[in-house]
DOPALO-267333 format. One record per residue (C-alpha): residue in three letters; z negated, y, x. Coordinates in steps of 0.1 Angstrom, whole numbers, padded with zeros to 4 digits, always signed. Each point is the difference from the previous one (the first is absolute). Layout:
BEGIN
ALAZYX...
***
This chain:
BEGIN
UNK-0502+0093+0063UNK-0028+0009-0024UNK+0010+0036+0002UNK+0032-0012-0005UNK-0008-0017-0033UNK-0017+0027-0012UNK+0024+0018+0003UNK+0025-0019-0020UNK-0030-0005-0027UNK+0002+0036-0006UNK+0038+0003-0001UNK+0010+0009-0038UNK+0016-0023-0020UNK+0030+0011-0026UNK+0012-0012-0031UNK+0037+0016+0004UNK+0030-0025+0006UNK+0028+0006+0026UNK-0010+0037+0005UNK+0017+0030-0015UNK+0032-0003+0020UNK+0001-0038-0015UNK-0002+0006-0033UNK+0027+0029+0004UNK+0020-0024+0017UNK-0003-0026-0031UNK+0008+0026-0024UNK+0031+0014+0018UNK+0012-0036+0005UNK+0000-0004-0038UNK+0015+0034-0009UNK+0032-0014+0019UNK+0003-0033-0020UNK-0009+0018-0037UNK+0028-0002-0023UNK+0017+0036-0017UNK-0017-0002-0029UNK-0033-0008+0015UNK+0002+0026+0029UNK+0008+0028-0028UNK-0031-0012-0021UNK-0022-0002+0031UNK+0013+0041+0009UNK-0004+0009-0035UNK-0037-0018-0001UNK-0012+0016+0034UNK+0020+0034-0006UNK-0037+0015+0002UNK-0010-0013+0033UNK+0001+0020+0031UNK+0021-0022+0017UNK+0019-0020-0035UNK+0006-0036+0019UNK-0011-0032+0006UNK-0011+0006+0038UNK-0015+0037-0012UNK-0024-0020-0028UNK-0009-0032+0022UNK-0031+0014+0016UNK-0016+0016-0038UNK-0018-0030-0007UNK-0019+0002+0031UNK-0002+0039+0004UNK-0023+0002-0039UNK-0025-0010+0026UNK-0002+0038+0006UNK+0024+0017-0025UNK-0018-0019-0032UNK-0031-0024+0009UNK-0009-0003-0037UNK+0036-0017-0007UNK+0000-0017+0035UNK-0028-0019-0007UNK+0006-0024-0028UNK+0035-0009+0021UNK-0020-0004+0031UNK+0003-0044-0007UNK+0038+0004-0007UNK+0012+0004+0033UNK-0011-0036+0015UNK-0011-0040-0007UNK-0020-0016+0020UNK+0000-0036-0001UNK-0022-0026+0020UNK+0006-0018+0032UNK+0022-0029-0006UNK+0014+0007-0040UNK+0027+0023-0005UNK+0005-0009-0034UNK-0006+0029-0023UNK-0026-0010-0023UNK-0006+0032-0025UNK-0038-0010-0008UNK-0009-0001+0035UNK+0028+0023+0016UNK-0004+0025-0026UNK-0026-0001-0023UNK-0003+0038-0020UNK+0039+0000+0004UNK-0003+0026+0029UNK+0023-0013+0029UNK+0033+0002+0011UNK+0016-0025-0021UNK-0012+0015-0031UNK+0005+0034+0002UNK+0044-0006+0015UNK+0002-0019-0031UNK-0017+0031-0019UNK+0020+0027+0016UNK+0031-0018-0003UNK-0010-0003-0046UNK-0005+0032+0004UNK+0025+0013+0016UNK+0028-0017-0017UNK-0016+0005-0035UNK+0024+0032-0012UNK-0028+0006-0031UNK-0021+0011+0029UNK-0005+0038+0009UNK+0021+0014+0037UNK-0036+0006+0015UNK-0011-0033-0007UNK+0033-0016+0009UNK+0002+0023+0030UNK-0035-0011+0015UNK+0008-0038-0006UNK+0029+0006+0020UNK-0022+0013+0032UNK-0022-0025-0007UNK+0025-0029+0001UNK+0016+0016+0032UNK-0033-0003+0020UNK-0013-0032-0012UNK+0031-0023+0004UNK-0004+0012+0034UNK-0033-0007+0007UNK+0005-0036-0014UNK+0023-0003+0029UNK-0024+0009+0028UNK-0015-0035+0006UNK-0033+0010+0003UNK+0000+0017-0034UNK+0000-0038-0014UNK-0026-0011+0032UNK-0033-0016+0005UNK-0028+0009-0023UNK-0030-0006+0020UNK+0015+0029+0025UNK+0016+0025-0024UNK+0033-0005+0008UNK-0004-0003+0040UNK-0020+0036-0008UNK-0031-0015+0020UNK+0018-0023+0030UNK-0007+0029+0023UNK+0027+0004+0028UNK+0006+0020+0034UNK+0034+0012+0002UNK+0007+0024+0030UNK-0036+0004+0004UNK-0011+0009-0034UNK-0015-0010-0029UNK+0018-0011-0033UNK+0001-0029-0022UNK+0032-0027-0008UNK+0008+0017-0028UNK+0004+0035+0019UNK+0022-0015+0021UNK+0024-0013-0026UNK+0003+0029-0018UNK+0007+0024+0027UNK+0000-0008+0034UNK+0024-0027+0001UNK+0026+0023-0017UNK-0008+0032+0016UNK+0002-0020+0032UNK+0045+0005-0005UNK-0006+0042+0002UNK+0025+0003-0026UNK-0004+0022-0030UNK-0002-0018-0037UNK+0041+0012-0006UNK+0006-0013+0037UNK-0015-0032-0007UNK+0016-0007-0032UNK+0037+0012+0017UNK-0014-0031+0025UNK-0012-0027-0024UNK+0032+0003-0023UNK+0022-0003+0030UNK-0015-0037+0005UNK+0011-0033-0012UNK-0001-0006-0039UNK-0033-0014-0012UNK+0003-0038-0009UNK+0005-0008-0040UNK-0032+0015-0016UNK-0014-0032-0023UNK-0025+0025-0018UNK+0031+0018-0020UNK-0003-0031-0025UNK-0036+0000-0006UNK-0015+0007-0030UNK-0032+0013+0020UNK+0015+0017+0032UNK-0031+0018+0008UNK-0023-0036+0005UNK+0028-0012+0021UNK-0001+0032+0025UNK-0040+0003+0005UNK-0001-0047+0003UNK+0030+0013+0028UNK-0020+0022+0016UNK-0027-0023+0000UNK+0017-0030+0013UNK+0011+0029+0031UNK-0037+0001+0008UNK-0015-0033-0008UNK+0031-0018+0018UNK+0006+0022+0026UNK-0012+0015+0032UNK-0009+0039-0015UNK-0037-0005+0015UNK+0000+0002+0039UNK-0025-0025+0014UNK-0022+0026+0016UNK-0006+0032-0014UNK+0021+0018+0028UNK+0038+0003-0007UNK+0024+0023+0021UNK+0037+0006+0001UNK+0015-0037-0001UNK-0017-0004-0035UNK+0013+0031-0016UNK+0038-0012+0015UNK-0006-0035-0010UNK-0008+0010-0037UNK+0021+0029-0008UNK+0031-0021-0015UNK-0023-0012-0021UNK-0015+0031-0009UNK+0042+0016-0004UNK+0003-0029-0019UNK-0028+0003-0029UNK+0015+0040-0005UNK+0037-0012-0003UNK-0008-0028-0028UNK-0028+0030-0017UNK+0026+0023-0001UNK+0024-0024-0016UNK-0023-0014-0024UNK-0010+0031-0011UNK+0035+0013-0004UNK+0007-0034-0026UNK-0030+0008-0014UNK+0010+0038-0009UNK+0032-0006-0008UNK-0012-0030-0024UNK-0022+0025-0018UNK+0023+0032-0002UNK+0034-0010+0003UNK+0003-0026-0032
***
């Protein structure tokens, strides 16, 4: 057991949400619901990129890790809130105090990328921004417990290794399916509509998606009583997991076509 624990001690902890097959999925789930004159404006604004769509740019916040550490580093806060156990109402002086968290910097991107005074590089970069961070407000753990990074340090044994909560939900429960990112969208859109989305009329759509999130981990069962999980959790939680792409995708798609389609 002590070896054991060790173990899991030394396992690496990650600050990536939903993996780069989840945030692909997010961003090809919103490229289907973006309106014509958004989806031209978002081809004309990523013309440069290697691969010039939403899925092909979802991963660029994460990959100036290597690619550009100097830029990387200031946006390092953007991609998560971490609230403490028991309050999931966002409270900016204590949730955010330099500004630097997720809610901030959607609310940013989206200014900046619906601000037409603005240069196409700067618009452009808002744009991959704002694709990766609405989707990381959507992984519940992004908006998780403080006092253990974001489940980050709740070391768990799954299939006999070592990883953390977090690991989990950002790739194993999806990778679990097999299915490629295009498969797994093909699957998600083929299932029943998601229920009336309350967050299209708010005037701060971002707070309401990361207190969501929140609420998913305060008030439900994410953390397995022992540190031990195997194949019944990862079946047990992957609707929600399906679920928390499909309304990211959607919301991001509304949020898009709100900025470049007026």
């Amino acid at each position: 057991m002590r070896a054991l624990t060790f173990l899991l001690l030394l396992a690496p902890a990650t600050v990536l949400a939903w993996g780069k097959d989840g945030h692909r999925i997010v961003g090809e789930l919103a490229q289907h619901r973006l309106k014509p004159a958004a989806q031209a404006e978002v081809t004309r604004l990523l013309a440069g990129e290697a691969e010039p769509t939403l899925a092909g740019v979802a991963n660029w916040a994460d990959e100036l890790r290597e690619s550009d550490p100097e830029r990387k580093a200031p946006s390092s806060k953007w991609h998560y809130v971490n609230f403490p156990r028991a309050d999931c109402h966002y409270t900016p002086p204590r949730d955010c105090p330099d500004g630097n968290c997720a809610v901030n910097a959607i609310n940013r991107q989206f200014l900046i990328l619906s601000d037409k005074t603005r240069s196409d590089a700067e618009r452009a970069q808002a744009l991959k921004f704002l694709v990766h961070i609405v989707g990381d407000a959507h992984q519940p753990l992004h908006a998780g417990y403080k006092d253990d990074r974001g489940g980050n340090e709740f070391q768990i044994n799954y299939a006999g290794d070592g990883t953390n909560l977090h690991s989990i939900w950002d790739r194993a429960i999806l990778k679990s399916r097999g299915l490629t990112p295009s498969d797994y969208v093909a699957e998600l859109e083929r299932q029943s509509p998601l229920p009336y989305d309350r967050t299209r009329l708010s005037d701060r759509p971002a707070v309401d998606w990361v207190e969501e999130s929140c609420r998913l981990v305060q008030q439900g069962d994410l953390y397995p009583p022992k540190h031990e999980i195997g194949e019944d959790y990862i079946a047990k939680h992957r609707p929600l997991a399906e679920q928390r792409l499909r309304q990211a995708g959607a919301r991001l798609a509304d949020m898009i076509n709100y900025a470049l389609a007026k």
